[in-house]
C-alpha positions, 0 to 999 in steps of 0.5 A, spaced: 072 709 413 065 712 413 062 716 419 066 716 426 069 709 425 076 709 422 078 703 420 085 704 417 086 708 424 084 703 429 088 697 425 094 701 426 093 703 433 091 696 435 097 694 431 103 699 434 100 697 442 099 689 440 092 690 441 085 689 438 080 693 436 072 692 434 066 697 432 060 696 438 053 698 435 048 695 438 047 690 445 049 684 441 056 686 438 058 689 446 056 682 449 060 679 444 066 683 444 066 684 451 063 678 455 064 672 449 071 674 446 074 678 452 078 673 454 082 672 448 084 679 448 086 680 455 090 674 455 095 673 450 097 665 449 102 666 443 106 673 441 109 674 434 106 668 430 109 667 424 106 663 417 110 661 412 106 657 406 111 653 400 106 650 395 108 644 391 109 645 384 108 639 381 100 640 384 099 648 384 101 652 378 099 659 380 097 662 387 094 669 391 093 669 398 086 673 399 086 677 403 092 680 408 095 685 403 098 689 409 101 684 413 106 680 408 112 679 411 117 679 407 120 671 406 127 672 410 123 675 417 120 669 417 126 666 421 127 673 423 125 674 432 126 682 431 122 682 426 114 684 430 107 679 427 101 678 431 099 676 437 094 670 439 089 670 445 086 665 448 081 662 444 082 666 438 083 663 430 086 665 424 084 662 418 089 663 411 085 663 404 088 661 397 086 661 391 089 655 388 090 653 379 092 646 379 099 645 376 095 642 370 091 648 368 091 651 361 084 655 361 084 661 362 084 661 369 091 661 369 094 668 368 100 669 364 107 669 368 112 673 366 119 669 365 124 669 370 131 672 368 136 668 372 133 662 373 128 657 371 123 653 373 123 645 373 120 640 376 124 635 379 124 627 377 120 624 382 116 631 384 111 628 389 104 630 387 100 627 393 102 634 397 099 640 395 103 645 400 108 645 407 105 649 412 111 652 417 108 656 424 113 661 428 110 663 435 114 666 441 110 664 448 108 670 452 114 671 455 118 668 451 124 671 447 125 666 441 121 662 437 119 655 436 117 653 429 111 647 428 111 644 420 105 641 416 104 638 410 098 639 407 095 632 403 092 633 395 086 631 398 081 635 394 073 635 394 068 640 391 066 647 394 059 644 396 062 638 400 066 642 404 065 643 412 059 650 413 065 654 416 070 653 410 064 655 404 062 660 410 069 663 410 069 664 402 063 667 403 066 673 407 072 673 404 067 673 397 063 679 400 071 683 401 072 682 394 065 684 391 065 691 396 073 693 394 071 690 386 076 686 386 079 684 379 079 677 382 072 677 384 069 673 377 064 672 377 062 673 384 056 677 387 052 680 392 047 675 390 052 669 390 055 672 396 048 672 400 046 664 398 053 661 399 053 664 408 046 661 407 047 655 405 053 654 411 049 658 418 049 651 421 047 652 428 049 659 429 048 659 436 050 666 437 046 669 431 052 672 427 051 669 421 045 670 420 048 677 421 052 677 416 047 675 411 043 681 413 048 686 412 051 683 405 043 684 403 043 691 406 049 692 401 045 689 395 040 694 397 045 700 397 048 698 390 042 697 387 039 704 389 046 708 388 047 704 382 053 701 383 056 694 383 
């Protein structure tokens, strides 16, 4: 945190109480919060909502979800309904980013595994490679008391950064800028620099005007790393 804002507190009282928690500055943030996105938090459409990814071996060698280090479950609470996750209102997203090496990776962008003790991998005969991953969902209804669990497959259909919809290259810039502020190990060769063309490149129609925000905010931070001399 910095100043009067907390963020490690707010998260862990938003989570105890099933709630959530935003940091209101100026007009446009207390519109947006309270008037826009007010529904979705009052009103909760699925609670304790669960996702399980299984990567294909035979596709993805090595992977690491970006992002969510203090929410991981473990893999046997998936199934399990004592086990408390998050809750979803009305209208509200949640997007999963991974960072992928193809199973026939040999550069350097593969890092080195430590063998296994007891088992070891191999692929099966017939492996499938035109899916890359099983994506399984858990949700309980509002008022409900067990979970229902959804499955999808997703396809080996791969395309460049640049070809890809304005939302996702917007998403990688975000989640980019957590990883150039934190000074991530996994950053690469990401900077502010690189932050601010990658959200520029993708504000679309931004009718709300929060990506043009979040460029301005990612300047701002270059500005202040560049005067104190970090990063």
């Amino acid at each position: 945190g910095e100043g009067n804002y907390k963020d490690a507190r707010m998260e862990t009282l938003a989570d105890k109480g099933n709630g959530n928690y935003a940091y209101i500055d100026n007009i446009m943030e207390a519109e947006k919060t309270l008037v826009k996105e007010f529904g979705g938090t009052l009103f909760t459409v699925a609670k304790d909502v669960k996702a399980q990814i299984e990567f294909n071996p035979a596709v993805v060698q090595q992977y690491r979800l970006i992002g969510y280090e203090n929410r991981m479950l473990h893999t046997e609470d998936f199934r399990d309904d004592k086990k408390d996750a998050g809750d979803m209102g009305a209208g509200h997203t949640v997007t999963l980013l991974y960072e992928l090496v193809p199973a026939n990776t040999t550069s350097d962008e593969a890092r080195p595994v430590n063998d296994l003790k007891y088992q070891k991998y191999s692929r099966k005969k017939g492996t499938a490679t035109d899916e890359t991953a099983t994506i399984k969902f858990r949700y309980k209804e509002p008022q409900g008391r067990r979970s229902r669990e959804m499955e999808h497959t997703i396809n080996s259909t791969f395309i460049a950064f640049s070809q890809a919809d304005e939302n996702t290259r917007f998403a990688a810039a975000v989640a980019l800028f957590g990883m150039v502020l934190k000074n991530s190990a996994y950053k690469g060769t990401g900077n502010y620099k690189s932050v601010a063309e990658i959200a520029a490149a993708a504000t679309g129609t931004d009718a709300g005007g929060y990506r043009l925000e979040f460029t301005d905010l990612v300047k701002a931070a270059k500005a202040t790393s560049e005067r104190t001399g970090a990063r």
